[in-house]
C-alpha positions in Angstrom: 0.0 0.0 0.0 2.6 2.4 0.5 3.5 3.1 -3.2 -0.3 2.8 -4.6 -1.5 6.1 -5.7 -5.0 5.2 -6.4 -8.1 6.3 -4.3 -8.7 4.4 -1.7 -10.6 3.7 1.9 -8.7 4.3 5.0 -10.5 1.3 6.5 -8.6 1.8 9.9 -11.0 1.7 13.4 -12.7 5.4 14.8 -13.6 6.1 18.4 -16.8 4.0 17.8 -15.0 1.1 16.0 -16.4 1.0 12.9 -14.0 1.0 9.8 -13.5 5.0 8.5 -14.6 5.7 5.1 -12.6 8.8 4.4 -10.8 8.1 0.8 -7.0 9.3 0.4 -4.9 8.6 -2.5 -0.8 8.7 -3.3 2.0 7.2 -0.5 0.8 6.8 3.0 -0.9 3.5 4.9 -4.4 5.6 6.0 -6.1 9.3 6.0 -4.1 12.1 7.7 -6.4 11.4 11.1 -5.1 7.9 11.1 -1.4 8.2 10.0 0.5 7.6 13.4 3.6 10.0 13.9 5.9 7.1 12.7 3.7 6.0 9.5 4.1 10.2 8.8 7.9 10.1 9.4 8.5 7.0 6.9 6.0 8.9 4.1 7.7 12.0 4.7 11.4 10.2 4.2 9.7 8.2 1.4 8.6 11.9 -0.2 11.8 13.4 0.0 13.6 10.3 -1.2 11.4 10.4 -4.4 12.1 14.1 -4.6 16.0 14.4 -4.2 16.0 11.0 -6.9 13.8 12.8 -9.4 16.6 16.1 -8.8 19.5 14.0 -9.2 18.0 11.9 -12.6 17.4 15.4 -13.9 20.6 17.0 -12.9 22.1 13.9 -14.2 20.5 14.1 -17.4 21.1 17.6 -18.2 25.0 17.0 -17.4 24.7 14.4 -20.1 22.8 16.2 -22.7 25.5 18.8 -22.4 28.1 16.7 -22.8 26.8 14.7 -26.0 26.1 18.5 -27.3 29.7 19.3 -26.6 30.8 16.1 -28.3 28.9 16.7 -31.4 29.9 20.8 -31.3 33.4 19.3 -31.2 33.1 16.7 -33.8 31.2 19.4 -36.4 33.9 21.7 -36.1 37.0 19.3 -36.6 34.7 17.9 -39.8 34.5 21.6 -41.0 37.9 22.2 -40.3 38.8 18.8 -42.3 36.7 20.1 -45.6 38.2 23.8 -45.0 41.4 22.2 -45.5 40.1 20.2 -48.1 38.9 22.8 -50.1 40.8 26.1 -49.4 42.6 27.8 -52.3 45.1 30.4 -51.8 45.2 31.1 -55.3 42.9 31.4 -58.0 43.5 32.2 -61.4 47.2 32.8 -60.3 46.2 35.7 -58.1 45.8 35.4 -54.6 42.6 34.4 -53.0 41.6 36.2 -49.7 38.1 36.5 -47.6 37.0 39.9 -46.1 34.0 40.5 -44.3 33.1 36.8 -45.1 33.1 36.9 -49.0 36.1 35.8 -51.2 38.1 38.5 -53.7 41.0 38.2 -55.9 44.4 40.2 -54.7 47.1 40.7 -58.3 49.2 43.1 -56.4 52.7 42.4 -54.9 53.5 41.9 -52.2 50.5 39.5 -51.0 48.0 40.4 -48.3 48.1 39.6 -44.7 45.2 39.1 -42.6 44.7 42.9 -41.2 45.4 43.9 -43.9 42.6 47.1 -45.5 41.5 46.7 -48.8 39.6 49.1 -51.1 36.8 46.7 -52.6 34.5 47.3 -55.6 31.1 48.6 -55.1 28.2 45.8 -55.5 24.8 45.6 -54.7 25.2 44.9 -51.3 27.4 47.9 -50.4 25.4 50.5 -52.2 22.2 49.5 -50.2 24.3 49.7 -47.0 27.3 52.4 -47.7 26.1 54.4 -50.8 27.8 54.2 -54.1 31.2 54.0 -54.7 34.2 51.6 -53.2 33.9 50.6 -49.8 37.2 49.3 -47.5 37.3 46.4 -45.4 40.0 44.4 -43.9 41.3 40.7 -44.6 39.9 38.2 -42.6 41.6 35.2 -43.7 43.8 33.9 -46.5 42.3 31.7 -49.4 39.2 31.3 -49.8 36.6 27.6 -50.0 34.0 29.6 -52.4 34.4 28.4 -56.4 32.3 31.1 -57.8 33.2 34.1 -59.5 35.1 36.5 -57.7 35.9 40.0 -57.5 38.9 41.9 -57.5 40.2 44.0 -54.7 41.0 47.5 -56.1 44.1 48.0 -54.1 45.2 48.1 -50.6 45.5 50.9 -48.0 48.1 51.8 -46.0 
C-alpha cells in the first residue's frame, strides 16, 4: 500500500470502532487522522527520497545532454575544419585568394595580403544599399578562400 497512488478507503478503526470511510490517494498506509507519527515520518522520508532522486535523474540528465552537445559541437567543427582544409585555395587564377568580411576576392598586387590587412573593394549591390555608391574598405579576414564562384577583384590596398 505504500507506493499505490490510487483512491482508496482508509478502513482503519474510529472512536466508535467502525472501519472509517474517508478516501486518500498517493503514498501513506491511512487518512491524515489515522497516520500515526511514525507511518508520517516513513512517508515524509519516502517523499523526499522520491524528490531528491527525481533532482538528481534530472541534474544527471542535463550534465549528459550537455556533454553529447559538446561532443557533437566538437566533432562538427574538426569535420569543417577537415573540408576547409580540403577545399581552401590560396590562389585562384594565379592571383591570390583572400576573404573579407566573409566573402572571397581576388588580390594581383605584390607583395601579398596579410590578414589585417585594408582593402579598397569594388562597389556591389550589397554595399550600395548599406554604404552608398562607390568603393567601400574592409580588412582581410583570412587567407584563401573555399567559395568556387566568380570573384571579384580588390582595387588596391590601403596603407
Amino acid at each position: 500500500m505504500f507506493t499505490t497512488f490510487e483512491r482508496r478507503v482508509c478502513g482503519r478503526p474510529t472512536k466508535t470502532g467502525k472501519p472509517c470511510k474517508a478516501n486518500f490517494s498517493g503514498v501513506g498506509f491511512a487518512c491524515t487522522l489515522h497516520t500515526t507519527p511514525e507511518e508520517q515520518a516513513l512517508v515524509d522520508a519516502y517523499r523526499n527520497g522520491y524528490r531528491k532522486g527525481r533532482e538528481e535523474g534530472q541534474t544527471s540528465g542535463r550534465q549528459s545532454a550537455a556533454m553529447s552537445t559538446e561532443y557533437l559541437e566538437r566533432q562538427i567543427a574538426d569535420l569543417k575544419a577537415q573540408l576547409d582544409q580540403a577545399t581552401r585555395r590560396f590562389r585562384v587564377d594565379g592571383l591570390q585568394a583572400v576573404t573579407v568580411g566573409g566573402y572571397a576576392y581576388l588580390w594581383n598586387g605584390q607583395p601579398d595580403l596579410e590578414v589585417g590587412d585594408r582593402v579598397l573593394l569594388p562597389e556591389n549591390y550589397v554595399s550600395r544599399l548599406k554604404h552608398g555608391p562607390g568603393p567601400v574598405e574592409g580588412t582581410v579576414t583570412e587567407l584563401g578562400t573555399t567559395y568556387d564562384g566568380s570573384h571579384n577583384r580588390i582595387l588596391r590596398r590601403i596603407t
